[in-house]
N, C-alpha and C positions, 0 to 999 in steps of 0.2 A: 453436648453430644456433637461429634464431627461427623458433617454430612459428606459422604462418601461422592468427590463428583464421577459424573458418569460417562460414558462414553461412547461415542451416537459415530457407526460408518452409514453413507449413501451412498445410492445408485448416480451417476450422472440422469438418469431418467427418471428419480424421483418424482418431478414440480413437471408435469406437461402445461399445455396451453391455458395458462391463467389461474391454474389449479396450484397455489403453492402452500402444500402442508406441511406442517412441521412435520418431520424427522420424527422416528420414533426411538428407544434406546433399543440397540443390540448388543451381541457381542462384544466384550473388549479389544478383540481379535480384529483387524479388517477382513472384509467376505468379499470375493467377489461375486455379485450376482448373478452375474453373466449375459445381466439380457447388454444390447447392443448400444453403444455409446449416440453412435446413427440415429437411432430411433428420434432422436430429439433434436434434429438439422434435419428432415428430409424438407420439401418444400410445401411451404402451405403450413407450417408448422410458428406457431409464437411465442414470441420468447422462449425459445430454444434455451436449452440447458448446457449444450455446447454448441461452440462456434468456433471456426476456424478466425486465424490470423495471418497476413501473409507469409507467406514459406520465407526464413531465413532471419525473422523480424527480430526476433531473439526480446520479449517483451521483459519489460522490468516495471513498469509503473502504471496505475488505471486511475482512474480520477468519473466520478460518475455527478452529475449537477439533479438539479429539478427534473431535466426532459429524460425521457429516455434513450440516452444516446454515453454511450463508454467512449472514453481516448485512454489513448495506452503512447507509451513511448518506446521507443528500440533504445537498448545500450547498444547497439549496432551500428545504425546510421543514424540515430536523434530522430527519427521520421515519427510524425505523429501519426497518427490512424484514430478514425473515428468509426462505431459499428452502431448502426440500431437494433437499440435492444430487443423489439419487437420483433422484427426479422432475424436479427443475427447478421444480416449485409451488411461490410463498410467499404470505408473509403482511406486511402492516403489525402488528409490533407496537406500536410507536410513534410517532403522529401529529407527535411536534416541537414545539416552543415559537416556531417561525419561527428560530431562530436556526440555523448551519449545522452538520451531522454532518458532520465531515471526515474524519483518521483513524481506526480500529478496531482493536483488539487485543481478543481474550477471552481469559480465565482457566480455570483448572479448578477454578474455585470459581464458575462459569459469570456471570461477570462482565464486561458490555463495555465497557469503556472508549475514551471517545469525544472527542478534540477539536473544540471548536467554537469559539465569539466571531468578533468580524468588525472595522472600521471604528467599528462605533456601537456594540456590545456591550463590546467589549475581548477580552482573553483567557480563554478558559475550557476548562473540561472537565468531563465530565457520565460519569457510572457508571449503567449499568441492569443491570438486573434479566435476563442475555440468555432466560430461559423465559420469564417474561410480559410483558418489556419494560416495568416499573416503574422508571422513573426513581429511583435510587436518593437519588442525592446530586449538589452539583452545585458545583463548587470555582470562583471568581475570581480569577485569576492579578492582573490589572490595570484598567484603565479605559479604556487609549488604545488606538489603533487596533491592530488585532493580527490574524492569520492562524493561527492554531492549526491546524497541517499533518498532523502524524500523531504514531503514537505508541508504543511498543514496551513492554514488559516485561521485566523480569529478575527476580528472584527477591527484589529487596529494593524496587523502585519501579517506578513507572510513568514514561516519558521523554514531554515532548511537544516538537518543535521547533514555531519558531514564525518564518514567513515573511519577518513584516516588520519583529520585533527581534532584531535579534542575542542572544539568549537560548538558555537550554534550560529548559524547569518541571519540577518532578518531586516527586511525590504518594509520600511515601515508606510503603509498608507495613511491619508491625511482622512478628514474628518468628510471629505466627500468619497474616499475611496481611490483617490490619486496616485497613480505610482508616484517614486519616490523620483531624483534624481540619483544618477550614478554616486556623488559623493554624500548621498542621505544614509546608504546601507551603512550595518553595524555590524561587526564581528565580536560575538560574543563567548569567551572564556567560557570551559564547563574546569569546572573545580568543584569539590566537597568527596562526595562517595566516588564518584566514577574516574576508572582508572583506566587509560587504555594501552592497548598489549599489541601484541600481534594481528593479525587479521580483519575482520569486519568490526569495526567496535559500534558506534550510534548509528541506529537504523532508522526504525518506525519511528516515527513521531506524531503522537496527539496532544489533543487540551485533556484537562482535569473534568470532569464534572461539572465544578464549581465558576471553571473557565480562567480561575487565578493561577494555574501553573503549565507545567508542558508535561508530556509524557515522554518518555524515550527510551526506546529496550536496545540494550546494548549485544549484538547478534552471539560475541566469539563466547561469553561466559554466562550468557542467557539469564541477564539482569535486567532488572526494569528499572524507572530512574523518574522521580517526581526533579523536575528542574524549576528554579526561580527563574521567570523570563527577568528580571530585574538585574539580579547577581549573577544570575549561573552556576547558584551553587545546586545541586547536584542531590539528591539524597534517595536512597535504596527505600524503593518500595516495599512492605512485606506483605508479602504472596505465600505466608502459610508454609514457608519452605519449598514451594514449584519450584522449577528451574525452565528457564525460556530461551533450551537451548536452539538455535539457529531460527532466532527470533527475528522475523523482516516487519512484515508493514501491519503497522495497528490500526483500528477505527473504534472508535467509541460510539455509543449511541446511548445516552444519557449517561447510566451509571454501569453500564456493560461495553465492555472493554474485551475484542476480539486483537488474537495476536496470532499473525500466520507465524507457524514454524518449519519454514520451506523445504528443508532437507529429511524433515518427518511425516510430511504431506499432512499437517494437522493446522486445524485451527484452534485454537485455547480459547475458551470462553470464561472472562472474572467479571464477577462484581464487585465494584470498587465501592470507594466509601467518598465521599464529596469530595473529598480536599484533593483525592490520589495518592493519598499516603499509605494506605492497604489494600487486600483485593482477596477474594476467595473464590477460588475455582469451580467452574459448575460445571462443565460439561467442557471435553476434547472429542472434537468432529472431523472426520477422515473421509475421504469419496474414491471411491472408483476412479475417479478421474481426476485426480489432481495427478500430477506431475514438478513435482516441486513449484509448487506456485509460491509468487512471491512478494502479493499483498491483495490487499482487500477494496473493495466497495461494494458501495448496496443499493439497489433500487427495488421499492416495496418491501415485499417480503422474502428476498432474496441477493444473497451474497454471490458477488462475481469474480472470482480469483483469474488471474495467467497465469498458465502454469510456465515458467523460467526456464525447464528442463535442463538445470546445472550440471546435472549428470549426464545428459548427453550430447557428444561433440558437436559443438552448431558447425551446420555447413548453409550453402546459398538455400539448400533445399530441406533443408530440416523442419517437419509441422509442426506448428505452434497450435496452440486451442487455448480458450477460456471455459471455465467452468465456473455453472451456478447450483448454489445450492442452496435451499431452504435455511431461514435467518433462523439460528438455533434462540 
């Protein structure tokens, strides 16, 4: 019997101060409820469900550790920004080199790792400092046009995909945790299933389950991608037939597997099977308040997207927010 997944919209003001319930199912439909976004920023209020960003920051990537503290990066100016989650206040730690902060991952060695590069940079990634935001180091994948999308962790490397080659980079740490040297990094071939085309191709990237492969949803044809970190070969997830069209940033949390689909303001919820070879869909979750957001983290019981707002022309002054919402 095929269990029908279901399809859950929220309030940005669902989860007030410390109160974070699950979601209930609604409508297939998104509702707007109407009550006020505000309600959940006034002051004296914790863990706020939205939170401003600074005006023009144009956010692409969150990374959330142990503490309760989000960094986000600009494709803007590369500026890092750090907020407490409790509050919702942050800080610029880092101003940027003009070049673009895209994905984030941090460490418990309080380390952010950050893709960046562009068209005229090439490919790169850049390590700070996440307490004082010191640019630690800063690694050169290549010279040609390049998209450094996001980037995940495992216990022996750091993975970044990369939009516009067919690639994977990977910054391999040593057995204490050691960055590498500039000529230790790998540029690793994708081959097998994945094919890329036009536009955004390899996006999100997570582990497997099992921790033996990589995940990677390809955005323009809304495919998903069990990859050998070994070969690079490449092979199609099945998803039951879904389609993960305008697929950005994934998070796993054991055997569930959340995939933003920024341009449909949804979040897809699978469960996968150990290895990441299949997945079946349980639940798509939509808010009030997203705004093409365009990846994931989680602190407790609750998921914190930024919203990208691709659809609308960034200017110096254009607002940014994050939104949280209850961990489906």
């Amino acid at each position: 019997m095929r269990v029908r997944p279901r399809t859950t919209v929220l309030s940005v003001a669902v989860a007030l101060a410390g109160t974070l319930a699950a979601a209930a199912p609604v409508s297939a439909a998104p509702v707007d409820t109407g009550r006020s976004a505000t309600a959940s920023t006034r002051p004296g209020t914790l863990f706020p469900t939205t939170f401003a960003l600074p005006d023009g920051f144009q956010p692409e990537g969150i990374a959330i550790g142990a503490l309760p503290y989000a960094f986000f990066g600009s494709r803007a100016t590369g500026a890092i920004y750090r907020v407490n989650l409790v509050t919702g206040r942050g800080e610029q730690i880092n101003a940027g080199s003009g070049t673009p902060s895209q994905g984030l991952k941090v460490d418990l060695r309080g380390r952010l790792f950050v893709g960046g590069g562009n068209s005229t940079t090439g490919a790169a990634a850049k390590v700070f400092n996440a307490f004082t935001g010191e640019l630690l180091t800063t690694y050169q994948f290549n010279n040609v046009p390049s998209f450094v999308n996001d980037v995940v962790l495992t216990p022996d490397a750091a993975w970044f995909t990369d939009s516009t080659n067919p690639v994977l980079y990977k910054l391999p740490l040593n057995r204490w945790g050691g960055l590498p040297d500039a000529d230790e990094t790998v540029t690793l071939p994708l081959t097998g299933d994945i094919v890329y085309g036009a536009g955004i191709n390899a996006n999100g990237i997570e582990t497997t389950p099992d921790g033996r492969g990589l995940l990677v949803v390809q955005s323009g044809p809304g495919l998903l991608f069990r990859v050998d970190p070994a070969t690079g070969v490449a092979r199609t997830v099945d998803l039951g037939g879904e389609v993960l069209t305008n697929g950005d940033g994934l998070l796993r949390d054991g055997r569930t597997l959340y995939v933003v689909q920024n341009r449909l303001n949804t979040v897809s919820v699978f469960e996968l099977d150990r290895a990441g070879t299949s997945g079946r869909l349980v639940e798509r979750v939509t808010s009030a308040g997203f705004d093409v957001p365009t990846t994931v983290a989680a602190y407790g019981n609750r998921l914190y997207l930024p919203n990208g707002r691709f659809t609308t022309p960034p200017t110096a002054t254009t607002p940014y927010t994050v939104t949280a919402i209850p961990r489906p």
